[in-house]
C-alpha positions as CSV (number, residue, x, y, z in Angstrom):
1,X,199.4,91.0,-28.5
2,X,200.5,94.5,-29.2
3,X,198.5,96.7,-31.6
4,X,200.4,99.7,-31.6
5,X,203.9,100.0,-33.4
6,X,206.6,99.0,-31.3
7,X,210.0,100.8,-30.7
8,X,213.3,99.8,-29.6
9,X,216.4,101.5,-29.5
10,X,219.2,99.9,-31.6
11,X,221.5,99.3,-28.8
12,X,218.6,97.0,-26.8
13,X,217.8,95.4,-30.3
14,X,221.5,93.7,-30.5
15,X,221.4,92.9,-26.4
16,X,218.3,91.2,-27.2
17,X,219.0,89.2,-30.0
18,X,222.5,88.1,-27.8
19,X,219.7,87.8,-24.6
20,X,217.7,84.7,-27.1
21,X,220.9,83.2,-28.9
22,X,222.5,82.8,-25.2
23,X,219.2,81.7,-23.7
24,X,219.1,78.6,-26.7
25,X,221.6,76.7,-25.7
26,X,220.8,76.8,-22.7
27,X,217.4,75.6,-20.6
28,X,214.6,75.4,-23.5
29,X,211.9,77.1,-20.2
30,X,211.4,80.2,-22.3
31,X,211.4,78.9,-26.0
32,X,208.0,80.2,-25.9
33,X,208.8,83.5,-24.6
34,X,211.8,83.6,-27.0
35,X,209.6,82.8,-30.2
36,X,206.9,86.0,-29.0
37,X,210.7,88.1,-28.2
38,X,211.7,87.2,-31.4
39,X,208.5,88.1,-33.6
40,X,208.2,91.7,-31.6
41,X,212.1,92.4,-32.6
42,X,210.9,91.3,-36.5
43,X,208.3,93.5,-36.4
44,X,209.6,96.6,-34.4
45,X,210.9,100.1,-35.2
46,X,214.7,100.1,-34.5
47,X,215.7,103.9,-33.8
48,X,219.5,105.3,-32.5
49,X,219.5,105.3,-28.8
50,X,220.0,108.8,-28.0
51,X,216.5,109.1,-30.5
52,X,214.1,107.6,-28.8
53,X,211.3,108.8,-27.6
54,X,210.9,109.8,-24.0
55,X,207.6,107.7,-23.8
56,X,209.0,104.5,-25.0
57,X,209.6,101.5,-22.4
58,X,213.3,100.4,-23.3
59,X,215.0,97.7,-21.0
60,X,215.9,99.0,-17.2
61,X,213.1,101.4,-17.9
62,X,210.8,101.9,-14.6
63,X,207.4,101.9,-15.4
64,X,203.9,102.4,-13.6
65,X,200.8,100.1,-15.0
66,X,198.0,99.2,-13.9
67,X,196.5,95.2,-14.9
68,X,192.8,94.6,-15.4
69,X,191.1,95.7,-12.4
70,X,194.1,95.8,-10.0
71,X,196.0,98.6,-8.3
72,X,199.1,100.0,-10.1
73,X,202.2,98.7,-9.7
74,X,205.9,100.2,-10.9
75,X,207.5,97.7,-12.2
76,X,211.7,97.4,-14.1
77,X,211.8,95.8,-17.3
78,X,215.1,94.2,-17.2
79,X,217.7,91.2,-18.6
80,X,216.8,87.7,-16.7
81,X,219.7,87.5,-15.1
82,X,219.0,90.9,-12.9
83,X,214.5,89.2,-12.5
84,X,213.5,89.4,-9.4
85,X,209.8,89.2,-9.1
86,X,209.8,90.4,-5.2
87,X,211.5,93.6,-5.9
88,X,209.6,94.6,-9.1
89,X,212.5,93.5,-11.9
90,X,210.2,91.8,-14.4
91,X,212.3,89.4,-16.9
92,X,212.3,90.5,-20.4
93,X,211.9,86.6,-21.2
94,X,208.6,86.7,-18.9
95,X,205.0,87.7,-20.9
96,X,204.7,90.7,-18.8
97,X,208.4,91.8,-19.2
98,X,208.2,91.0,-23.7
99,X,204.4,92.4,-23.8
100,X,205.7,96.1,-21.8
101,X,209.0,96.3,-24.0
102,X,208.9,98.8,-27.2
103,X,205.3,100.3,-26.0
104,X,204.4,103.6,-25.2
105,X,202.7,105.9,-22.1
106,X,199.0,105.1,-23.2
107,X,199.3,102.1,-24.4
108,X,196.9,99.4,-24.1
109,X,198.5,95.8,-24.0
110,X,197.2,92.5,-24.2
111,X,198.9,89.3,-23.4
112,X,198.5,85.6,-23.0
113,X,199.5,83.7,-19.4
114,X,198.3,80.0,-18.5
115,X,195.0,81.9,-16.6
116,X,194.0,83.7,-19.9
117,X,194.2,86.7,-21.6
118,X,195.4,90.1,-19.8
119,X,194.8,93.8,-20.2
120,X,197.5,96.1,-19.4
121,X,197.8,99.8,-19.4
122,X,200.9,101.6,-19.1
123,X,200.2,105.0,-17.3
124,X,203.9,106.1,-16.4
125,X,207.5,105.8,-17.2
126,X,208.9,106.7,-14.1
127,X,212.4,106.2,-15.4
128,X,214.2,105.7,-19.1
129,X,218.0,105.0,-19.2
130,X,218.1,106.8,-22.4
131,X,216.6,109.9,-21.0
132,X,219.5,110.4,-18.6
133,X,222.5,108.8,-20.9
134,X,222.7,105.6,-18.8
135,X,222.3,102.9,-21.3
136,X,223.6,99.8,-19.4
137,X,222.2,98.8,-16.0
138,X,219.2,101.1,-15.3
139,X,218.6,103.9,-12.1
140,X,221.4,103.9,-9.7
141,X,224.4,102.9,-11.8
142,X,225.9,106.7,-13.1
143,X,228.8,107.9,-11.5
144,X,230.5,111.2,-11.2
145,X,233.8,112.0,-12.6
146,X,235.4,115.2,-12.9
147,X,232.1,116.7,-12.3
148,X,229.9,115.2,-14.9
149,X,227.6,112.0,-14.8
150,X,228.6,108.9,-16.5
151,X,227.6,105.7,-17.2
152,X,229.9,102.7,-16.1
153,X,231.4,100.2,-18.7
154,X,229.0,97.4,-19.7
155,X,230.1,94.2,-19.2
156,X,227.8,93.2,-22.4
C-alpha cells in the first residue's frame, strides 16, 4: 500500500480506466490487480499532463528502484499489451507495475505478492514522457518534422 499521495496525469487517468473496462470482459487473471488499479485511480490526484511533476512515475516512465535487499533495477511502467518482463516493461496490471504508478523519487512502497509483503524504493526516474512532450508510447517513439520533435498519433 501506498502512504504517500498519489499523482496521475489526466491523460493516463482516462487510458487507465479504458486499460480495466477492456481488461473485464476479457480474462478475469487480473481482477485482483484491477480492483487495487481501480482504488489508487479513486484515491489519486488527477493533474493536466503538461503539470505534472518531474518526479512523478506516469505510464512509459523509466524508473530506477531498488526491492528489499536487492540491487537496483530500471524498470518501464507500461500498458499490458507492450509487458515484457525480460526486457524490463513491467505491466501496469502487475503489483509491481500499479504499486510504482502515481509515486514519487523518494518514495517508499509497499506491496502484497503470493511470497509476502515487499518494500520498494524509487531512487530515479530515468525517463518521463511528459517531461519531453511524448505522451503516447514512451522513449524512442518522437520524430522530427520540419525541425522540431513530435510525438506520433496514438492509436488509443
Amino acid at each position: 500500500m501506498k502512504s504517500r499521495e498519489i499523482v496521475f496525469t489526466d491523460r493516463d487517468f482516462d487510458r487507465l480506466r479504458a486499460t480495466i473496462r477492456a481488461a473485464r470482459q476479457g480474462r478475469q487473471e487480473h481482477e485482483q490487480h484491477l480492483i487495487d488499479l481501480e482504488r489508487e485511480l479513486q484515491h489519486a490526484t488527477v493533474v493536466p499532463s503538461p503539470d505534472v511533476p518531474a518526479d512523478i512515475v506516469t505510464m512509459n516512465s523509466r524508473v530506477t528502484v531498488r526491492a528489499d535487499d536487492e540491487p537496483p533495477r530500471t524498470i518501464t511502467v507500461v500498458y499490458p499489451e507492450k509487458a515484457n518482463f525480460d526486457e524490463g516493461r513491467i505491466s501496469v496490471l502487475a503489483p509491481l507495475g500499479t504499486a510504482l504508478l502515481g509515486c514519487r523519487v523518494g518514495d517508499v512502497v509497499k506491496w502484497t505478492v503470493p511470497a509476502g509483503q515487499r518494500t520498494l524504493h524509487i531512487i530515479k526516474l530515468e525517463y518521463q514522457p511528459e517531461r519531453v512532450g511524448d505522451n503516447d508510447e514512451g522513449p524512442g517513439h518522437l520524430v522530427a518534422r520540419d525541425g522540431a520533435a513530435r510525438r506520433l498519433a496514438s492509436s488509443a
